[in-house]
C-alpha positions in Angstrom: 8.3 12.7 -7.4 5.6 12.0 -5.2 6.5 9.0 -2.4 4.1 6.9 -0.1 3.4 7.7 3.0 5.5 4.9 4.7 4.7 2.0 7.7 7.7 1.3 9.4 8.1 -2.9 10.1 9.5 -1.8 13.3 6.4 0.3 14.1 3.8 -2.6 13.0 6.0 -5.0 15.1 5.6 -2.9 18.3 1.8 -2.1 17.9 1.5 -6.0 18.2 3.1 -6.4 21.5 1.0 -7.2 23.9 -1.7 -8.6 21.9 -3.8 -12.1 21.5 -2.1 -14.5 19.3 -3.6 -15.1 15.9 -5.7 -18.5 15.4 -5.1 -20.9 13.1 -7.4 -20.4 8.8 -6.2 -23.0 6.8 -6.1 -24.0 3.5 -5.5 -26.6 0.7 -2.9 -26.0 -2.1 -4.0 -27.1 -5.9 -3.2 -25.5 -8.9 -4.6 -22.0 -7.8 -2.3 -22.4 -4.7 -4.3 -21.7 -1.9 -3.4 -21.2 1.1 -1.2 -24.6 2.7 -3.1 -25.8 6.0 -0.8 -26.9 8.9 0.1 -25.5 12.0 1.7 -21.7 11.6 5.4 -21.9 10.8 7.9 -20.2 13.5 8.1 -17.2 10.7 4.2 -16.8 10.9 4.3 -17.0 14.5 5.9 -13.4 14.4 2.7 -11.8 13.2 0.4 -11.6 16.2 -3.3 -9.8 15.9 -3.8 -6.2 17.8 -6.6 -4.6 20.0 -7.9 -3.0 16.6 -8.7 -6.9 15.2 -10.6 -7.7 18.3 -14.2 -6.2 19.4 -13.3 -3.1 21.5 -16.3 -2.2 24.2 -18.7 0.5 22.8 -18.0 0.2 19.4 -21.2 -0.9 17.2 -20.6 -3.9 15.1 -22.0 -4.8 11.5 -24.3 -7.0 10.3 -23.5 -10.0 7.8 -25.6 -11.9 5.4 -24.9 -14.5 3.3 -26.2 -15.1 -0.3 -25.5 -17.3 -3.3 -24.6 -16.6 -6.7 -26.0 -19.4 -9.2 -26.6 -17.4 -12.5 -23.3 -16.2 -14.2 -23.0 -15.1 -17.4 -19.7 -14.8 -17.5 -18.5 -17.3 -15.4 -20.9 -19.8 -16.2 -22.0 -23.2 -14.4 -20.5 -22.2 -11.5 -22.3 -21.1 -8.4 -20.6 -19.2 -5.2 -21.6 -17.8 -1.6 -20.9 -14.0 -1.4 -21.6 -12.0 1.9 -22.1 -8.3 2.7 -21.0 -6.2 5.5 -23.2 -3.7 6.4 -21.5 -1.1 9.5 -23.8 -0.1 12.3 -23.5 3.4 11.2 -25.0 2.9 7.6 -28.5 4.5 6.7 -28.5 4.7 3.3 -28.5 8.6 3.1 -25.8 8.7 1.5 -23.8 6.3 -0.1 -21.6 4.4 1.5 -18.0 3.4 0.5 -17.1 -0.2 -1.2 -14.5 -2.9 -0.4 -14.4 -6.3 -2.2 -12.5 -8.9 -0.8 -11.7 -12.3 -2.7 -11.9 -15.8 -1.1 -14.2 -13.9 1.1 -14.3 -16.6 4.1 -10.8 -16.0 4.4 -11.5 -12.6 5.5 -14.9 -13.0 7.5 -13.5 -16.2 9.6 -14.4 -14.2 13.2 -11.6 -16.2 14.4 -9.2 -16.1 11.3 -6.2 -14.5 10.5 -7.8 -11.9 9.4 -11.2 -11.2 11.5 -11.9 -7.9 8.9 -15.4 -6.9 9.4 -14.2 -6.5 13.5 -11.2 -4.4 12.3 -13.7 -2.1 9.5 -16.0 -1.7 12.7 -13.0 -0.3 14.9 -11.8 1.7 12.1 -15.2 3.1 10.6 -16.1 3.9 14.6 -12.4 5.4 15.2 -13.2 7.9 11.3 -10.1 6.6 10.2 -11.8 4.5 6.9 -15.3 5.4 5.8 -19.0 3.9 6.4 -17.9 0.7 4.0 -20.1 -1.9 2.3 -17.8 -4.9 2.2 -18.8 -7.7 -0.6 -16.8 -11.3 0.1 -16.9 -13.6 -2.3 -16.0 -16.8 -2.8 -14.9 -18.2 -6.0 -16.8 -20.2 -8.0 -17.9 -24.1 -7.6 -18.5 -26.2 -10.4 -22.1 -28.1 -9.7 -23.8 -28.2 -6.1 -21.9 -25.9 -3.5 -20.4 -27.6 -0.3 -22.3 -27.3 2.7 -19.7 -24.7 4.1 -17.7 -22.1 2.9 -13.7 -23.4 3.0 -11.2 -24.1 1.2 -12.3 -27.8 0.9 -13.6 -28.8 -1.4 -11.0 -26.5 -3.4 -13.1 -24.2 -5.7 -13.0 -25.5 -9.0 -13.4 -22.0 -10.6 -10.5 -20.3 -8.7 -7.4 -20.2 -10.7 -9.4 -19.5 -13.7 -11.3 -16.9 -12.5 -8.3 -15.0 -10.0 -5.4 -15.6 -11.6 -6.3 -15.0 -15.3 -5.1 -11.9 -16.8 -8.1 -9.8 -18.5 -11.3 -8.0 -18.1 -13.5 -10.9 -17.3 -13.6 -11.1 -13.6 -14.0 -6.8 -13.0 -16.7 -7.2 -15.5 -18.4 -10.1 -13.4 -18.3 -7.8 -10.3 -19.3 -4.3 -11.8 -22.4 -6.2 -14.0 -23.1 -9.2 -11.7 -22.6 -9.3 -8.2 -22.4 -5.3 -7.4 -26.2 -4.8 -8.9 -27.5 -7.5 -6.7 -26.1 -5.8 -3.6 -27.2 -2.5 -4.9 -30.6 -3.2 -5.4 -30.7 -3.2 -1.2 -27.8 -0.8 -0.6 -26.7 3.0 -1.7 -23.1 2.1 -2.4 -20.9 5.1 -4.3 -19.9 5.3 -8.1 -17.0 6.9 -7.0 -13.5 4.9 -7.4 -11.7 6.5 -5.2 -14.3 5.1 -2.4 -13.7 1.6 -3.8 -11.3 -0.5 -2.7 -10.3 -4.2 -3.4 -8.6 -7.0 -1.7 -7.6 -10.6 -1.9 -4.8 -13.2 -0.7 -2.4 -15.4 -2.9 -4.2 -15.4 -6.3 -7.1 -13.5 -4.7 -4.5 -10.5 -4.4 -3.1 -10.6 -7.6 -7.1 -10.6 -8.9 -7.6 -7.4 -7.3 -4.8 -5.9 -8.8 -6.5 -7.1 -12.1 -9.4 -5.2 -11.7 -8.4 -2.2 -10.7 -6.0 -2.2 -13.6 -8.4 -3.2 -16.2 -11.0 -0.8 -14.3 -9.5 2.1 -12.6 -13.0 3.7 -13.9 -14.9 1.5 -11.1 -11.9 0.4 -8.8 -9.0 2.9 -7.0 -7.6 0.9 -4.0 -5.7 -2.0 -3.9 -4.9 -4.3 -1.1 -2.9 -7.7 -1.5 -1.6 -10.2 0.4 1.2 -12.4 -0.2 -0.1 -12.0 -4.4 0.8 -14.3 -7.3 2.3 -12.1 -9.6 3.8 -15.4 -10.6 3.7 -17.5 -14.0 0.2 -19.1 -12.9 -1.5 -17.6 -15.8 0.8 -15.2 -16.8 0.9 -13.0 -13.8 5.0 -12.5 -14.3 3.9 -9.9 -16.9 2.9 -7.4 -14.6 6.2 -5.7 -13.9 6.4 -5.2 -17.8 3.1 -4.0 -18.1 3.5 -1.5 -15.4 6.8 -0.2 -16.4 5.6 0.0 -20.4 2.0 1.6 -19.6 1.3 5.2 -18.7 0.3 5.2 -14.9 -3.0 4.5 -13.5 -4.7 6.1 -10.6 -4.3 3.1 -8.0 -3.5 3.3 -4.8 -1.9 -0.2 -4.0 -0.7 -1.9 -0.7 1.5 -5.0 -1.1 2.1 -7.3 1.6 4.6 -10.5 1.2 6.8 -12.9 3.2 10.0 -13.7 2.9 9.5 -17.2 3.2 6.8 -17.7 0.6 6.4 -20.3 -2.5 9.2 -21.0 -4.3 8.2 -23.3 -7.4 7.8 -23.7 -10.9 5.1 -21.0 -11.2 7.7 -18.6 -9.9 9.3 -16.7 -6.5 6.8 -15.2 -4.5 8.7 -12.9 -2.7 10.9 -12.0 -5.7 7.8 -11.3 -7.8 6.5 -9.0 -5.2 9.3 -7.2 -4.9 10.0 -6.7 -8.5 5.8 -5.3 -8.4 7.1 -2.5 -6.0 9.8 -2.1 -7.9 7.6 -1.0 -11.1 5.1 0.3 -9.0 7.9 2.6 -7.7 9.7 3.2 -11.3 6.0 4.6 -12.4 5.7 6.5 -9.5 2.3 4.8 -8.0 0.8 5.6 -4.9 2.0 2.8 -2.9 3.1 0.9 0.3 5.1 -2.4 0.3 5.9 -4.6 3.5 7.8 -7.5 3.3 8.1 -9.8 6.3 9.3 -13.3 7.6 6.3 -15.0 6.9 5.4 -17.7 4.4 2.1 -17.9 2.0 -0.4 -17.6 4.5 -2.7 -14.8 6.4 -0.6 -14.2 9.3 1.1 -11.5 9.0 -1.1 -9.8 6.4 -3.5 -10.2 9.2 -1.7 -8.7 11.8 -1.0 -5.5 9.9 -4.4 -5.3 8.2 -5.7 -2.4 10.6 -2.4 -0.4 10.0 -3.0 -1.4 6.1 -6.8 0.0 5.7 -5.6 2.9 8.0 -3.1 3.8 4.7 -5.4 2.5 1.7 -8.1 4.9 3.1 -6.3 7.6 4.0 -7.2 11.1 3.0 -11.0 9.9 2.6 -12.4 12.6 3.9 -11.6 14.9 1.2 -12.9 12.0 -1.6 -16.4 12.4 0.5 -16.3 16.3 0.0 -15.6 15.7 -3.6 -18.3 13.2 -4.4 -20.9 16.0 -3.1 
């Protein structure tokens, strides 16, 4: 059997010493339990950000420009910001790798939890991930957006959109939102150059559509996930277990000290994921920590995260000329 390459806690924990602590991204629980706001627990506080989530001298930073989605098909009425990250090095020559994130302020906050597009410029600078298009979108608001992008007012489309189990949501990205970026960007058809990310119900939505399109999507990357009974995300241990394997490539991050409710365990759903994922032989990592349902920690280990989600790109490059 094949095994993941492996992050040892005690090796993430010491590439943090030293380092800035993480500032506060917030959010508001509902349903589609989003992140809590509140000052970081004493678990979170273990989780602070390295040198490769802060801008490093020399290294060229991206560009980021925000747009607005108001004419679903598939999710219709609703209407959502979406940004894209375009890295200092891209020149549309060739094209350029792909990484969706979900609840994409989360990600973009500059002074977030997880500060992303500042980590993808260290790491596409450093040739550890490659030149990497990154989409972040938000869910989707019913009627006139909010002035800013948050988690208040709580998208109305979340939970509906993230945490439902089918098709609908990849097929919104692949004939929705990916063709409006393309039209101004050479981004590759290759799935093993596509990667996908979200937190809470955002993570297990990226699961989703890699699983219902491994075809478009190859990487996954999630962050305390709801493979909970929100919509019947419980199932996925089953499904893995009970369905020949897929060619994903999936990193699981979760906290000991997550939700514990009537939707389900968070950290005893994650684990039981690795557990299938593991059983079916998957190409994965998982990292549990002290943390609860926030960024923190996921935040703090994101570099060392993309470093093992992107691994081996080079040879993926070769292949797609």
């Amino acid at each position: 059997m094949a095994h993941p390459a492996q992050i040892h806690p005690a090796q993430i924990y010491l590439s943090q010493a030293r380092q800035f602590a993480a500032s506060l991204l917030c959010g508001l629980a509902t349903f589609s339990l989003l992140l809590v706001g509140g000052p970081a627990s004493a678990s979170d506080k273990d989780y602070q950000l390295g040198p490769d989530s802060m801008p490093k001298p020399g290294v060229p930073k991206g560009t980021v420009t925000e747009h607005v989605w108001d004419q679903s098909k598939i999710f219709p009425g609703t209407t959502r910001r979406y940004s894209v990250y375009v890295p200092a090095q891209y020149d549309g020559s060739q094209p350029a790798a792909l990484m969706v994130f979900q609840d994409g302020h989360a990600y973009l906050a500059p002074q977030g939890q997880f500060r992303a597009t500042t980590v993808m410029d260290n790491l596409i600078a450093a040739g550890e991930m490659p030149i990497t298009i990154g989409v972040f979108i938000d869910p989707g608001h019913k009627g006139a957006l909010p002035e800013q992008a948050g988690w208040r007012p709580t998208p109305a489309n979340r939970s509906f959109e993230y945490d439902t189990l089918s098709g609908d949501y990849a097929e919104f990205l692949l004939t929705e939102i990916l063709p409006a970026v393309q039209t101004d960007y050479n981004i590759t058809e290759r799935p093993e150059l596509r990667a996908i990310g979200g937190i809470s119900s955002g993570g297990i939505c990226a699961w989703t559509v890699a699983w219902e399109r491994p075809d478009s999507f190859r990487k996954v990357l999630s962050h305390v996930g709801s493979f909970t009974n929100i919509r019947g995300g419980h199932n996925y241990p089953a499904l893995i277990r009970k369905t020949e394997r897929k060619p994903i490539r999936v990193f699981l991050q979760g906290g000991e000290n997550d939700l514990d409710n009537e939707h389900g365990n968070w950290p005893l759903a994650n684990r039981q994921m690795a557990k299938a994922l593991a059983f079916k032989d998957y190409d994965y990592q998982f990292v549990m920590g002290t943390g609860e349902h926030s960024g923190q920690h996921g935040g703090a280990i994101l570099p060392e995260s993309l470093r093992w989600l992107w691994r081996g790109w080079q040879e993926e490059k070769q292949a797609e000329q």
